[in-house]
Z-matrix of the N, CA and C atoms (Angstrom, degrees):
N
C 1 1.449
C 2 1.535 1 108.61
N 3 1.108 2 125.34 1 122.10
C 4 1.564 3 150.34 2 174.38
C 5 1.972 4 96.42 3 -71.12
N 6 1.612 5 93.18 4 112.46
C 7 1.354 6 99.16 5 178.85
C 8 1.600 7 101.88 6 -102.08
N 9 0.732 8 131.13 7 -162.04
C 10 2.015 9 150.00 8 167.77
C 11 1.124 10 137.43 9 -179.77
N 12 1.120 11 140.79 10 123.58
C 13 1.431 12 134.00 11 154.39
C 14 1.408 13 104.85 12 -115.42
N 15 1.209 14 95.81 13 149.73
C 16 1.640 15 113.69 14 -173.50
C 17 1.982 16 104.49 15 -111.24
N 18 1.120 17 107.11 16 147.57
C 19 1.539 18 103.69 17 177.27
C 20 1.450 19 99.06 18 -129.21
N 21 1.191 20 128.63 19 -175.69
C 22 1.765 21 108.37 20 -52.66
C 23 2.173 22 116.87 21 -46.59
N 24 1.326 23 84.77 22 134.62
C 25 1.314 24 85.28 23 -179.19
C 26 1.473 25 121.63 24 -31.95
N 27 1.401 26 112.32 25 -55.72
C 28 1.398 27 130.79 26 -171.51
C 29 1.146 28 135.11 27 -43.48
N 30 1.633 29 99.71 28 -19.14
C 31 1.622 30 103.99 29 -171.59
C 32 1.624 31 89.42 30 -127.04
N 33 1.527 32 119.59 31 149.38
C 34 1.230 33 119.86 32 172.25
C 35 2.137 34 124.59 33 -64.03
N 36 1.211 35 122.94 34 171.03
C 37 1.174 36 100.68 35 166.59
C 38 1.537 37 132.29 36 -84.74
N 39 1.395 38 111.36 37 -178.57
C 40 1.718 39 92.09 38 -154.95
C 41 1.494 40 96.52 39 -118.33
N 42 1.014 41 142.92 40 145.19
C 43 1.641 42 157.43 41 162.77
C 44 1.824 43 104.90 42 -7.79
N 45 1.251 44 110.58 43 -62.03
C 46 1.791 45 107.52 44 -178.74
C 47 1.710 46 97.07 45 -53.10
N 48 1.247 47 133.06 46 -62.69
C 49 1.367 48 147.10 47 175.86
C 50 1.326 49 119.64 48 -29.01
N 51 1.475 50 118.93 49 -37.18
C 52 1.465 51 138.85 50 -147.04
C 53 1.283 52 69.78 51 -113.47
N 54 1.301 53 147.32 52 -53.89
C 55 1.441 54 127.38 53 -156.90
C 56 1.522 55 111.02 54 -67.27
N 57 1.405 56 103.50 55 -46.26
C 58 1.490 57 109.35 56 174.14
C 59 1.691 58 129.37 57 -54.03
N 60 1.445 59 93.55 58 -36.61
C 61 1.283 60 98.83 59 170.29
C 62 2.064 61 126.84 60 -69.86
N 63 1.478 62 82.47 61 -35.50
C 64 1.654 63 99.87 62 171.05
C 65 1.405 64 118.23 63 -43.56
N 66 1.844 65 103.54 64 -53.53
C 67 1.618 66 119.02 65 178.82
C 68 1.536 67 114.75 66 -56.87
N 69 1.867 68 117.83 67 -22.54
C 70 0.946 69 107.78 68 -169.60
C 71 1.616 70 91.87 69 -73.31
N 72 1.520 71 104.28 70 -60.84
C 73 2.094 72 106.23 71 -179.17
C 74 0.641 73 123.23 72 -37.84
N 75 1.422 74 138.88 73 -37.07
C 76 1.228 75 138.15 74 161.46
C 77 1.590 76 114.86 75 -38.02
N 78 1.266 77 117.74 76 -57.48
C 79 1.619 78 136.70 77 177.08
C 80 1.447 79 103.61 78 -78.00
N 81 0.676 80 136.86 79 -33.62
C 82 1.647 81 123.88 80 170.14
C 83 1.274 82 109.38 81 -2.79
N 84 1.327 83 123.35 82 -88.20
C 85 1.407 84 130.03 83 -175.11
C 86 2.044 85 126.99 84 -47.81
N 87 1.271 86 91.86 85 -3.77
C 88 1.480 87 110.93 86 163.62
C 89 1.527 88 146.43 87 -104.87
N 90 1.889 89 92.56 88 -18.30
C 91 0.693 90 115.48 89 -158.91
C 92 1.779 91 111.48 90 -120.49
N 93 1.420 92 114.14 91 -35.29
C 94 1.077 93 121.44 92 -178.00
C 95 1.144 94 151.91 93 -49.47
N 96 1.398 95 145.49 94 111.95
C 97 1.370 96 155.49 95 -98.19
C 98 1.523 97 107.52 96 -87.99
N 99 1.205 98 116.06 97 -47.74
C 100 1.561 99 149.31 98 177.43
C 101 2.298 100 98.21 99 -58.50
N 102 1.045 101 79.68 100 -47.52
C 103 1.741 102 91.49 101 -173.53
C 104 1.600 103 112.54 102 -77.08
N 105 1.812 104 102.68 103 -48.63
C 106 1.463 105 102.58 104 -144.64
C 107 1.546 106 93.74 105 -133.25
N 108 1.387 107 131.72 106 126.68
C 109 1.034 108 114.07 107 -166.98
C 110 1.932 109 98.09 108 -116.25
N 111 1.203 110 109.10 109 63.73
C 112 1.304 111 122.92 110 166.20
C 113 1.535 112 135.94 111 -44.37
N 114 0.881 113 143.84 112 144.72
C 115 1.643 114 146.05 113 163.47
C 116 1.388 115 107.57 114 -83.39
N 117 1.316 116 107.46 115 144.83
C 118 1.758 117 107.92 116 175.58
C 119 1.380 118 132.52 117 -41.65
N 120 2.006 119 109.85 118 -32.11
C 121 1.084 120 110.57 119 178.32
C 122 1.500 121 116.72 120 -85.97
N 123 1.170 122 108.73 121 -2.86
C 124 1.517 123 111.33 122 165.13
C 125 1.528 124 120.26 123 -87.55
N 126 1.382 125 117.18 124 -42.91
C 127 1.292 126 126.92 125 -178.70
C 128 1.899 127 98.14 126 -54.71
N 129 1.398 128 109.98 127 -54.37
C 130 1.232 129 129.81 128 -173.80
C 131 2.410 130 103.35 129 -57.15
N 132 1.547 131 109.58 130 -19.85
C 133 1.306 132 108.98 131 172.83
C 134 1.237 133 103.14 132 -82.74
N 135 1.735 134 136.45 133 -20.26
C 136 1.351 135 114.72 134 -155.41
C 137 1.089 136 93.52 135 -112.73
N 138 1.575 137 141.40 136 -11.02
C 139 1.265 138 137.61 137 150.40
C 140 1.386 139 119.51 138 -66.67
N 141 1.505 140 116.19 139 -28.89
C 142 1.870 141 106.08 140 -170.20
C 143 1.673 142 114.22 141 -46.52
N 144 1.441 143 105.77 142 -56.51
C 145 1.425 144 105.01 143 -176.71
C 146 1.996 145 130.11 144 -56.79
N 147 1.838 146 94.69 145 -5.02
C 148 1.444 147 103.06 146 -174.21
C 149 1.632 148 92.52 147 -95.80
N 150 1.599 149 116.40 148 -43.84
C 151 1.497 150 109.81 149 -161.85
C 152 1.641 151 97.61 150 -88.75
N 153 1.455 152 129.53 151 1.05
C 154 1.260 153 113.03 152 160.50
C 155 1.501 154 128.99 153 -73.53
N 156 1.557 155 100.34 154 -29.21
C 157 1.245 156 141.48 155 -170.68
C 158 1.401 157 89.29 156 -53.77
N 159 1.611 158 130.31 157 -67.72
C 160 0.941 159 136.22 158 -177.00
C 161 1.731 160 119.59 159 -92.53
N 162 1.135 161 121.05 160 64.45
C 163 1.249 162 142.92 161 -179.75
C 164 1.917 163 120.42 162 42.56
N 165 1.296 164 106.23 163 40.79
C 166 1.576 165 111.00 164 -178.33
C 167 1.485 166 106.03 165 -118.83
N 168 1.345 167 101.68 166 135.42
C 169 1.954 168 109.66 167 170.27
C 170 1.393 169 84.47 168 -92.67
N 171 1.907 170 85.22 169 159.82
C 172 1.491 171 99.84 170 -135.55
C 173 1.923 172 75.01 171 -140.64
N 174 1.118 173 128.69 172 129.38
C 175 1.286 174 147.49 173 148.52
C 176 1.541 175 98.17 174 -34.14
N 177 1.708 176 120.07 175 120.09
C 178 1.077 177 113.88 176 -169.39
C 179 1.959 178 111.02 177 -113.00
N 180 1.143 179 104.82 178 -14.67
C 181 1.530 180 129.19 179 175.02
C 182 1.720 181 106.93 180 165.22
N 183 1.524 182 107.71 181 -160.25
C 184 1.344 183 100.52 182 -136.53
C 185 2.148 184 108.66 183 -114.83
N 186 1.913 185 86.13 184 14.89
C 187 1.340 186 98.47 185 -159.74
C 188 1.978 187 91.73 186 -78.87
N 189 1.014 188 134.14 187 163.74
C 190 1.647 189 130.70 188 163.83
C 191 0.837 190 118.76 189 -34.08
N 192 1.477 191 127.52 190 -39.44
C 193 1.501 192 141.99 191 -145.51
C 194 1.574 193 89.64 192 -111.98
N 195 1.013 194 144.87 193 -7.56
C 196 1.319 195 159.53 194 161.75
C 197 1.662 196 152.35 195 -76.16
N 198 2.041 197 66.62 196 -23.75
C 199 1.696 198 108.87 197 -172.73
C 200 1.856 199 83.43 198 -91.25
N 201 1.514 200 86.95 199 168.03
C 202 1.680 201 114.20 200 167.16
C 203 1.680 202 102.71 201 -138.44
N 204 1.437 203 101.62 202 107.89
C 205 1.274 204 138.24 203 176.64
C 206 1.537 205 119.94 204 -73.47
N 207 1.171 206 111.17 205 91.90
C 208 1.763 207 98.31 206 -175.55
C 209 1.624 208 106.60 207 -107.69
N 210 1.118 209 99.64 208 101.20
C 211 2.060 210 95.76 209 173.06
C 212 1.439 211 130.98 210 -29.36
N 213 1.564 212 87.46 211 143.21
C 214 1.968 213 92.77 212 -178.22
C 215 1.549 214 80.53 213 -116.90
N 216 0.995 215 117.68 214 -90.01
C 217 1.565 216 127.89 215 -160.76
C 218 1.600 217 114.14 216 -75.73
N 219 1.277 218 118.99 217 146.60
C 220 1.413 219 111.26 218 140.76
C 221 1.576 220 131.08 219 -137.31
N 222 1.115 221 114.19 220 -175.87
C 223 1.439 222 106.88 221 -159.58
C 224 1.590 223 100.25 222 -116.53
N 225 1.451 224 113.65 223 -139.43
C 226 1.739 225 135.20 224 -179.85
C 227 1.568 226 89.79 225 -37.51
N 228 1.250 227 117.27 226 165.37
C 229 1.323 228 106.87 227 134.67
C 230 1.548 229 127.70 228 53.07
N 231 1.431 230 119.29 229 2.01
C 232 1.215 231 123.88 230 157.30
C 233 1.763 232 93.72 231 85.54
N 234 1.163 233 117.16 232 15.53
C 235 1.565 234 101.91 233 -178.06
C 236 1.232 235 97.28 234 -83.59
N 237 1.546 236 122.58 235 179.41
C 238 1.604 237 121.00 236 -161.41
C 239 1.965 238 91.47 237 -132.25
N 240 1.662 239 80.95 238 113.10
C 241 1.705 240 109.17 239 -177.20
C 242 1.524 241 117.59 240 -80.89
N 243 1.409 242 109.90 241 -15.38
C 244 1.609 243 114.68 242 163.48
C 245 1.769 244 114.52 243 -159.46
N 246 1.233 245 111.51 244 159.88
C 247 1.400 246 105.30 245 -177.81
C 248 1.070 247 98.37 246 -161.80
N 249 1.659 248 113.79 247 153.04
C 250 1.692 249 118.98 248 -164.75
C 251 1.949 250 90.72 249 -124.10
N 252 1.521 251 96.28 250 137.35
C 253 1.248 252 92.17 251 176.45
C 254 1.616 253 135.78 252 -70.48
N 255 1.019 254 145.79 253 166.37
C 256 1.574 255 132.24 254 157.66
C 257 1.450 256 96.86 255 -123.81
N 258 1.699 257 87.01 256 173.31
C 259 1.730 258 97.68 257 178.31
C 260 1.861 259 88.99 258 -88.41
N 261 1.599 260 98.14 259 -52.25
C 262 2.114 261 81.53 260 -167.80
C 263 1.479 262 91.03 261 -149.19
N 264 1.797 263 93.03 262 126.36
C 265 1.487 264 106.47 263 173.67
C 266 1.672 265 103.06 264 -95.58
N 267 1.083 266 112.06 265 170.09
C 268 1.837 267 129.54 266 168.56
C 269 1.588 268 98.28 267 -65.52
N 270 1.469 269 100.48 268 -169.39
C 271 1.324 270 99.63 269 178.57
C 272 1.517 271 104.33 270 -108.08
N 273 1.436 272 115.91 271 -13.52
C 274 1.611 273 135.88 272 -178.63
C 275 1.701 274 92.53 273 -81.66
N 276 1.250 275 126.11 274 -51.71
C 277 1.593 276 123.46 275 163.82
C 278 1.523 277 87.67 276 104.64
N 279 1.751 278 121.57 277 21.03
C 280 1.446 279 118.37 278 156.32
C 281 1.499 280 151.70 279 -81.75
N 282 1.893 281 89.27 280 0.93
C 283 1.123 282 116.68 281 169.07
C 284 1.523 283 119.65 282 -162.03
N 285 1.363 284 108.47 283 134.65
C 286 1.383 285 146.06 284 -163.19
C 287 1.601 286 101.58 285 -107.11
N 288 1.870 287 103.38 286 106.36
C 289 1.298 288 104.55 287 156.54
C 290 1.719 289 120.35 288 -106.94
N 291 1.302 290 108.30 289 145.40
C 292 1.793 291 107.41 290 176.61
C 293 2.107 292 89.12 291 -147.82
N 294 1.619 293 71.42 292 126.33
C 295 1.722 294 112.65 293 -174.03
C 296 1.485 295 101.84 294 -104.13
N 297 1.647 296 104.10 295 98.83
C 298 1.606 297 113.31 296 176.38
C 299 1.466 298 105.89 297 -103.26
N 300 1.496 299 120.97 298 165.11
C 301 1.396 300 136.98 299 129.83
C 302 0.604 301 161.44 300 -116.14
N 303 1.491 302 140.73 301 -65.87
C 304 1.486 303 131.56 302 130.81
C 305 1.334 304 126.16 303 -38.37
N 306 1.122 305 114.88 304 -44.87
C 307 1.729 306 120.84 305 -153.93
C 308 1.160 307 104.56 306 -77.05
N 309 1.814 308 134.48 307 -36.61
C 310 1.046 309 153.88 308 -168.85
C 311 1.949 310 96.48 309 -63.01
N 312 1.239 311 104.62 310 -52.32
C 313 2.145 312 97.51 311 158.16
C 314 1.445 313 111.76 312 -73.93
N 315 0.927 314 102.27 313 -65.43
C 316 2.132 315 111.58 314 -168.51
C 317 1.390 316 89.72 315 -38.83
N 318 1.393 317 146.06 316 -102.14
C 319 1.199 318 172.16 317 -87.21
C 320 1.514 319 117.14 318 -135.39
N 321 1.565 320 122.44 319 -10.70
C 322 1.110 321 130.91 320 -157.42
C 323 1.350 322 117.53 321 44.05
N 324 0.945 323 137.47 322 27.82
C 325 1.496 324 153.60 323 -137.93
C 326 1.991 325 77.72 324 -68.66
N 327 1.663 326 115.15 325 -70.56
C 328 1.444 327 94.66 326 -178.74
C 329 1.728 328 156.97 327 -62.19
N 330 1.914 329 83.57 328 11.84
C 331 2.000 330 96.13 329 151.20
C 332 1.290 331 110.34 330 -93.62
N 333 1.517 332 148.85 331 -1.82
C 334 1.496 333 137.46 332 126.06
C 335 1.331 334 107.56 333 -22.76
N 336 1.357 335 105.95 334 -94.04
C 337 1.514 336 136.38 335 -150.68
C 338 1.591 337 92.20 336 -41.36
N 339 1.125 338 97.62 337 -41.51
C 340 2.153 339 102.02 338 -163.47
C 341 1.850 340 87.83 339 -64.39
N 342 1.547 341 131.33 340 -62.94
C 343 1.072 342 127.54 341 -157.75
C 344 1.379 343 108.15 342 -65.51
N 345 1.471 344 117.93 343 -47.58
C 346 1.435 345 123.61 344 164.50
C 347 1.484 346 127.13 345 -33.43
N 348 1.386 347 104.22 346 -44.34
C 349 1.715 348 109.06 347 170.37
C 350 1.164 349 117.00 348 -69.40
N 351 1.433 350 121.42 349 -24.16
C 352 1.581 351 117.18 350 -148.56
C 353 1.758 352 82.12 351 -108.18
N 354 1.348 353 135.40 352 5.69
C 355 1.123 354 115.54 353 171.23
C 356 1.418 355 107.46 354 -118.48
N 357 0.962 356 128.21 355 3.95
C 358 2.067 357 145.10 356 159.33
C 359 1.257 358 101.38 357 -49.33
N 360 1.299 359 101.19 358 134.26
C 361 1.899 360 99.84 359 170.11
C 362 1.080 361 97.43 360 -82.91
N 363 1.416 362 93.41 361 161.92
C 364 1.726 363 107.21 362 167.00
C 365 1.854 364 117.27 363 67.20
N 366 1.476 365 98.09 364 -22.95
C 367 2.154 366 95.91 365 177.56
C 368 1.003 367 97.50 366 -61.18
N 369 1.240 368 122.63 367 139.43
C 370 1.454 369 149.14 368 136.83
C 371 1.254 370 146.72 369 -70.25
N 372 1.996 371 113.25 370 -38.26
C 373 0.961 372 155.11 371 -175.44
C 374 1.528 373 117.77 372 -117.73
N 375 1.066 374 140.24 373 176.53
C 376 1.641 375 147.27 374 150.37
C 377 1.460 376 91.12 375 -167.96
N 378 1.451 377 99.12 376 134.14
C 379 1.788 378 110.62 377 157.27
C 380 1.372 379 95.80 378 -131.90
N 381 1.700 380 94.58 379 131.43
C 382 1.377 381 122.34 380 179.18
C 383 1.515 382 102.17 381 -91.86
N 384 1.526 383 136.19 382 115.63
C 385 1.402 384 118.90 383 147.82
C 386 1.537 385 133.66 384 -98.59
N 387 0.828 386 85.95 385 138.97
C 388 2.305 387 82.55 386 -166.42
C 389 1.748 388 89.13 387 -144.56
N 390 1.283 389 102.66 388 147.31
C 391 1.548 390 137.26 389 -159.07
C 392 1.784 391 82.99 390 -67.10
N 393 1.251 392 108.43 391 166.05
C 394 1.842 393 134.13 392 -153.60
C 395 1.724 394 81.85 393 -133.77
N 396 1.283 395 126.41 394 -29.71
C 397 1.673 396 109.46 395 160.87
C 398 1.841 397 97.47 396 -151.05
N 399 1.553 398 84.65 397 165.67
C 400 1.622 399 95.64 398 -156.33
C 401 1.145 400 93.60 399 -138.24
N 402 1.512 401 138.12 400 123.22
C 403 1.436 402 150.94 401 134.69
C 404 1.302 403 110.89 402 -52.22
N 405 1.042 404 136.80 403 138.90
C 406 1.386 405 126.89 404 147.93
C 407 1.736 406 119.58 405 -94.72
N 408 0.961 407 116.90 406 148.20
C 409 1.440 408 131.95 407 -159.05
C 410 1.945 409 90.83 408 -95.26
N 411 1.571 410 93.34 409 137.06
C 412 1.914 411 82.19 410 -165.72
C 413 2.020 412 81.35 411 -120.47
């Protein structure tokens, strides 16, 4: 089951958002925590073809050239002096998804992801996904 909360509470969610979330329901049955005890970069294979579907580059493996680089800093000349990766930006580059699992409990891995977004130019959005139940690996 595909849970959500949307932030800021106050305002409902918005159509780009709802799409993302859709791709997850859609995958439910592939993906689900209780069922499938997946790694991010897998969870992140059975979604690529839904969030490409709907106009997002999609983290393709784990080489540089593989990565999706969204700028923090830049330098001289507008070249870009640091950049934090995502798993899948939009095509507008207003929202940043990163698909955790374990680490997102173990590691807090999702107070990264939160600071990482909020220093991206141009994000607007971040959706965090992290598993609805969690084994821990002993």
């Amino acid at each position: 089951m595909i849970r959500f909360q949307f932030f800021p509470r106050s305002q409902g969610i918005t159509q780009p958002i709802q799409e993302v979330i859709d791709c997850f329901v859609n995958c439910d049955g592939h993906i689900s925590s209780p069922k499938h005890d997946l790694a991010s970069n897998d969870v992140l294979a059975v979604l690529r073809p839904h969030l490409e579907n709907v106009g997002y580059r999609v983290e393709e493996g784990k080489s540089k050239i593989q990565k999706i680089g969204v700028p923090v800093l830049f330098g001289l000349g507008n070249q870009i002096d640091k950049a934090f990766n995502a798993d899948a930006i939009s095509a507008d580059g207003k929202i940043v998804i990163e698909v955790e699992a374990g680490r997102a409990i173990d590691n807090n891995q999702f107070l990264k992801d939160i600071f990482q977004a909020c220093m991206m130019f141009d994000v607007e959005y971040l959706v965090v996904a992290v598993r609805n139940h969690y084994r821990k690996k002993r």
